[in-house]
N, C-alpha and C positions, 0 to 999 in steps of 0.2 A: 504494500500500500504506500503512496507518495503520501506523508505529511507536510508539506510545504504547501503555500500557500501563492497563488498568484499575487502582486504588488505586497506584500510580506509589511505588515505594518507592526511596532509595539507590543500589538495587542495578539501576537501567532500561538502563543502559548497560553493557556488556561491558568495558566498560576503567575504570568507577569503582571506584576501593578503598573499601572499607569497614572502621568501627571493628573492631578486635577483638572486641568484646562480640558483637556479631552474626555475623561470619566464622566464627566458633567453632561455635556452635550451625548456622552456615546450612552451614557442610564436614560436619559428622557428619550431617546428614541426608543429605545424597549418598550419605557413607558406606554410611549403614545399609541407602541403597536396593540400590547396589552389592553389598553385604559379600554375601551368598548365595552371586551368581556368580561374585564372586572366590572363594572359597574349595574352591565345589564341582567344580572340576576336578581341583585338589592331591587333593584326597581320591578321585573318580570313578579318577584315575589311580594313585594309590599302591593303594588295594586292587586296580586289576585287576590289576596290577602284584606282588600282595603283599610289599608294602614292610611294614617293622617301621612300630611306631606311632611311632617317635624320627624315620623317615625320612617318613613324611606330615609330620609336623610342622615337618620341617626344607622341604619344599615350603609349605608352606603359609604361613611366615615368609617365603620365597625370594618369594613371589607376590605378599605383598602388600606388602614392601620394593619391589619390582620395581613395583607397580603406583601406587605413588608417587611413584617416580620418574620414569616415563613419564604421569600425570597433570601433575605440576608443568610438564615440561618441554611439553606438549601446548595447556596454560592458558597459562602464566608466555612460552614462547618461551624460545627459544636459539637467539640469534645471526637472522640471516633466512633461513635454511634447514628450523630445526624450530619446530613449533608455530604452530598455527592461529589463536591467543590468540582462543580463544571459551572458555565455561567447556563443559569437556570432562572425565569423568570417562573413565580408562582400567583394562582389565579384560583376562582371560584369554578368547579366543575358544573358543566350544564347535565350532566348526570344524574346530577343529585337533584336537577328542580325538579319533577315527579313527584317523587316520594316527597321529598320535603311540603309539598301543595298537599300531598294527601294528609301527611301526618298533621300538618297545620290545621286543615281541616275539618280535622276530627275532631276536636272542642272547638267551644268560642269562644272568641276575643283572644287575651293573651293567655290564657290556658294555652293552646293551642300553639304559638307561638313558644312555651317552656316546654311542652312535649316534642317540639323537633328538634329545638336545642339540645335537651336532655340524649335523646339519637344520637346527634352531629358527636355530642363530649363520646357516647357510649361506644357508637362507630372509630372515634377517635383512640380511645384505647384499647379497641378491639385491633383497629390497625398497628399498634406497635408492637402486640402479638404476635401479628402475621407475617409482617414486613421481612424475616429470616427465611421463612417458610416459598413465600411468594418469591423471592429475588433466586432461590434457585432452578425455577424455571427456566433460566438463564439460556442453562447448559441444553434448552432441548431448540434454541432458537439459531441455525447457523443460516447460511448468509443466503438461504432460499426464503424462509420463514422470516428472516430480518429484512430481507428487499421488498418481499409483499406487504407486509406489515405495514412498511415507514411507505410505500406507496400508495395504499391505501387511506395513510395520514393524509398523506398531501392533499389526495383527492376529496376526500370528504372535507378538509377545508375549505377547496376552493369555491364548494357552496356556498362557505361561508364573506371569502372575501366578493365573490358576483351578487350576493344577497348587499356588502355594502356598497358595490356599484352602483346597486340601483336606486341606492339611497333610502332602502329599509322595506319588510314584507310588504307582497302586494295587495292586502287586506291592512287595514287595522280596527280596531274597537273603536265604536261612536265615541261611549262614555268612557268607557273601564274598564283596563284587565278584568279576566275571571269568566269560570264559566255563562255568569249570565250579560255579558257584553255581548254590541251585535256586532259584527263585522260586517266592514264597507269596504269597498273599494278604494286604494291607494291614489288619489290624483297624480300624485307627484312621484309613484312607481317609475325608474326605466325614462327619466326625465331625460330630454335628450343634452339639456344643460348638465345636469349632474354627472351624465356620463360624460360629457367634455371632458368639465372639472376634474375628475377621477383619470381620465386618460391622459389629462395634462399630468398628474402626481407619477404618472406611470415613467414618461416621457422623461420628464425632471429625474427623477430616478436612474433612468436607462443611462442618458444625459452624462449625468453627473459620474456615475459607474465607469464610464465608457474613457471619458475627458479630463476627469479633474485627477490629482496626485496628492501623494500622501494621506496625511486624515482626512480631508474633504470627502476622497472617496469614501472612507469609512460610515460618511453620516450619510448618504446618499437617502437613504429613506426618510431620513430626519427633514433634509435638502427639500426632497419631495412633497411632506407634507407641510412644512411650513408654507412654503411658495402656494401651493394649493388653499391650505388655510388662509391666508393673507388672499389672495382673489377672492376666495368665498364671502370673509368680511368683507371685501370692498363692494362684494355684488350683493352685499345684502342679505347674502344662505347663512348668514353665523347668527343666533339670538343670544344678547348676554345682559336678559333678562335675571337669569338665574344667578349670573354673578353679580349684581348690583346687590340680589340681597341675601346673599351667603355671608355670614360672620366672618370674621379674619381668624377666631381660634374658635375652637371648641376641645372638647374633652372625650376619649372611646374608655365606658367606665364597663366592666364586665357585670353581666346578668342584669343590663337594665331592664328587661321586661321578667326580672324575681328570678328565681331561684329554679332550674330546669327540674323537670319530671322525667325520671326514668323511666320506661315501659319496655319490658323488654323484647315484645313483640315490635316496638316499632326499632329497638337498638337492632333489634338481627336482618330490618330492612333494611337500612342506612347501613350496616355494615357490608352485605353485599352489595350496595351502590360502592363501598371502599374499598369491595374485592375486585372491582370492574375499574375503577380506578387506578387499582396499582398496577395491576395486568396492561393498562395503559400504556402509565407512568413508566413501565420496562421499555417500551417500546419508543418513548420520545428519549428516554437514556440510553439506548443503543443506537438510536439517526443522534442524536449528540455527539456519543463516542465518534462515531466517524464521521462526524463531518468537524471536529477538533481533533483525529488522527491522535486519539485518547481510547483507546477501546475500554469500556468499561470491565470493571471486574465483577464477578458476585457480592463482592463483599459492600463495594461501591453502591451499588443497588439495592442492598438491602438498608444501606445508611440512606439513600434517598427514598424509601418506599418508608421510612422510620420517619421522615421529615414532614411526608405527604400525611402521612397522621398522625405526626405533633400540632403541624399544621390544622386539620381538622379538629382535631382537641383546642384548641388554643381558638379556631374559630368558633366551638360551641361554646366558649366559656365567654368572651368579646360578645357574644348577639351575634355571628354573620356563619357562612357555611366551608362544607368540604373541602378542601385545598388540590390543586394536582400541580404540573408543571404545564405550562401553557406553550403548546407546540409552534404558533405563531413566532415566536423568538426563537426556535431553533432554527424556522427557515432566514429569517432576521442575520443571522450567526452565516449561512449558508451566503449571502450577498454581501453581507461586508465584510468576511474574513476576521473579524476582530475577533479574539477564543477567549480574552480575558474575563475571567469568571469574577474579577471586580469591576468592570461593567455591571453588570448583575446584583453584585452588592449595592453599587451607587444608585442603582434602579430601584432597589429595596429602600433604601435612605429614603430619597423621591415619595414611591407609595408613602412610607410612613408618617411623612411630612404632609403629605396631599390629604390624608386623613385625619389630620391636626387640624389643616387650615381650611376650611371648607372651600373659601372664594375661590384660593389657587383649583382646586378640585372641581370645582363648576366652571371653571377657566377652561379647564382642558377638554369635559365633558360637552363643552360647548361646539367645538370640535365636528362638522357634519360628516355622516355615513360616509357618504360618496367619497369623501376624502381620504379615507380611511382604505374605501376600494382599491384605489388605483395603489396602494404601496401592499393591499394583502393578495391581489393578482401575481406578484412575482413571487413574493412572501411562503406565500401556500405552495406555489407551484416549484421554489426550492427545494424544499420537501418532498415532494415526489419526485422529483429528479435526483434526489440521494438515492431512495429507492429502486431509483432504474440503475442505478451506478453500480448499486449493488448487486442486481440480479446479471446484472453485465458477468460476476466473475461465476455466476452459475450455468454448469454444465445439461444446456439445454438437448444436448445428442440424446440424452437420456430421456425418452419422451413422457417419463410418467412425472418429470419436475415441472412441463409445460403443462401437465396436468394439475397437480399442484397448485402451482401460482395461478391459473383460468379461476379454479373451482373456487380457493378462495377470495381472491378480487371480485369474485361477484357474489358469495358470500357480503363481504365487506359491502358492497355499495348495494346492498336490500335497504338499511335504513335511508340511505340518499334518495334513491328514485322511488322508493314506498314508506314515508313515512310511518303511515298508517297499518304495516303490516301486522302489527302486532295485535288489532284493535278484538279479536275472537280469540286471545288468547288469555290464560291467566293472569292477571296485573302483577304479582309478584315476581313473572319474569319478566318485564318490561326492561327492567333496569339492565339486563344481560342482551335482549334481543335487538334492543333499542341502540346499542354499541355495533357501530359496523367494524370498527377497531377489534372490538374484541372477538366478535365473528370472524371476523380475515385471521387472527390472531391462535385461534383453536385451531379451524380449517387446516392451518397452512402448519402446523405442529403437528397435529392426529398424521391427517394423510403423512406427513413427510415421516414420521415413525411410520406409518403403514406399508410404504411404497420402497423406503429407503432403511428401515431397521435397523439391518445390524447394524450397518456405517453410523446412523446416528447415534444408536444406545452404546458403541464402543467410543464417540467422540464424545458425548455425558460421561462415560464412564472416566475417561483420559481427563475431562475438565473438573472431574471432581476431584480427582486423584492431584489436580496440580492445584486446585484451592484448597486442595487439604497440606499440600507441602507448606502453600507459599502462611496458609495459615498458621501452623506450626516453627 
């Protein structure tokens, strides 16, 4: 494998620190990439919920205090237990909104609200149990099962960055989240402005990638959305309504809606939403590994799948939800070349800070879709393109691995193109079926012990036998 990097900047190594001057600028573009989905679950949640606008807001501070600190410690490391120290941005799982709407649901008011908490804490120390157990899964993923995987990533993102091209679903609710909202029609779906807007960020980016030297190129996505942001305000697409009357400080105090309720029917949901999770979380830690020419270890992974549910813990304890690593910043990593996992950190400092001060955080939330598009187009689609890199060193003469990779990539893309398949099945697999990651992720493991056995169970057997050396 080549570890170098084309135009080789500071940042080529996962463990160099970098000046200030640069950290600064190279954490807020993680940020910016992240900030969406961190925020859009607080809000997704408090309206089905209908929470006051002082109680979204007070989630929404909770999340991304919360998401700071489960960055920092994910990057930076604590102690040899937690953190993976690769630069890792962490975020609220959309995994977990299901279940969490259902368990909310189940009483009123904030009853309701302490019993999914109570979950998230429950889920959260169920994950520090597992996280040894789950990271040796490792050994059954080589580099057929790891290319379909992180391909798979890509793709199903890129729903997600075309969804902010078009500058947000093409329905939304008259009134209000929640089952009993009507859903209308988007005017402003697939706007042919907004798609400008977004293909200019694209452009700027490409641009900037192509032309500029040294760090500049590094920020290219940063490059991209500012220039985009700054047209948007000028033409009018920015509202900063919200920021005129967001407070300068505020305070994330733990268990402001009281004291959580255990149930342990709803902790053993929420925990399989943390089993689907970390099963994940392996999978954005191995398109990590190589695309930092880092390969992860077992031991690595199971410090980060420990992180993923301190994280969670520490979010049910704050008011806000389940933690993972958010794959958007791998592909981020993939376009700028920079590996330094104190990016990452500085990006966590940022969240932390952003959840302090409300204004700056309605500052950045202000920020339109579309803008957002044009930089998760190349973003997403780095990501898949690890994956094709990967499958590149697999020996396709062998026709039952082109079986393999088919059967599961369309596994995997059942949740993209049918949503709704799940909708005649038991709701307590939702959380499993509803993962086209995790679908690609079995498929592409069973079959490949099926088709290729022995070779696999003698390469598990050889990688156990060398994390038991290196552990010793």
């Amino acid at each position: 494998m080549n570890h170098t990097i084309s135009n080789a900047s500071p940042g080529a190594s996962a463990d160099v620190p970098l000046p200030i001057r640069q950290l600064l600028p190279l954490g807020l573009q993680h940020v910016l990439v992240m900030y969406a989905g961190a925020v859009a679950i607080p809000l997704i949640v408090g309206r089905a919920l209908m929470l006051s606008p002082e109680q979204v807001a007070l989630l929404i501070s909770a999340d991304l205090f919360c998401c700071g600190i489960a960055t920092i410690i994910q990057s930076r490391g604590l102690g040899g237990a937690f953190g993976i120290r690769q630069p890792v941005m962490m975020g609220v799982t959309f995994a977990a909104v299901p279940p969490m709407l259902a368990i909310a649901g189940s009483a009123s008011g904030e009853t309701g609200l302490r019993l999914m908490f109570g979950a998230i804490i429950g889920a959260g120390v169920i994950g520090l149990l597992l996280a040894k157990h789950v990271s040796r899964l490792v050994r059954y993923f080589p580099p057929i099962v790891t290319g379909t995987l992180i391909a798979v990533i890509g793709v199903t993102l890129m729903r997600v960055g075309i969804g902010w091209l078009m500058g947000g679903p093409p329905q939304r609710a008259l009134i209000a989240d929640g089952p009993a909202a009507r859903m209308v029609p988007n005017p402003s779906y697939a706007s042919l402005e907004h798609i400008a807007l977004g293909l200019l960020v694209l452009a700027v980016i490409i641009l900037v990638a192509r032309y500029a030297k040294g760090f500049l190129a590094n920020i290219s996505v940063l490059a991209g959305i500012v220039v985009g942001g700054a047209l948007a305000a000028a033409l009018g697409k920015m509202n900063f309504d919200k920021v005129a009357k967001a407070p300068w400080f505020d305070t994330v105090s733990p268990f402001a809606f009281g004291m959580p309720i255990f149930d342990p029917v709803m902790i053993l949901t929420m925990s399989l939403v943390m089993l689907v999770v970390m099963i994940e979380s392996t999978g954005m830690f191995l398109a990590l590994g190589e695309l930092c020419g880092k390969p992860v270890t077992e031991r690595g992974i199971a410090a980060g799948l420990r992180t993923d549910a301190l994280g969670t813990l520490i979010g049910g304890i704050f008011n806000t939800f389940p933690y993972t690593s958010y794959s958007q910043n791998v592909g981020l990593i993939g376009i700028t070349g920079v590996r330094s996992r104190y990016v990452c950190v500085t990006g966590g400092v940022i969240l932390l800070l952003l959840g302090l001060t409300p204004k700056m955080a309605a500052l950045v939330e202000s920020l339109p879709q579309f803008v957002l598009g044009g930089a998760g187009l190349v973003m997403f689609g780095m990501v898949a393109a690890t994956g094709i890199r990967i499958l590149s060193k697999v020996d396709f003469g062998q026709r039952h691995n082109g079986l393999i990779v088919a059967v599961s990539m369309s596994l995997g893309m059942l949740p993209v193109m049918a949503p709704n398949w799940t909708q005649h099945m038991p709701r307590g697999t939702h959380p499993m079926l509803e993962s086209g990651i995790l679908l690609a992720a079995l498929s592409a493991m069973l079959l490949n012990l099926l088709f290729n056995r022995p070779k696999a169970l003698d390469d598990a057997r050889r990688d156990a036998a060398g994390a038991t050396v290196s552990a010793e």
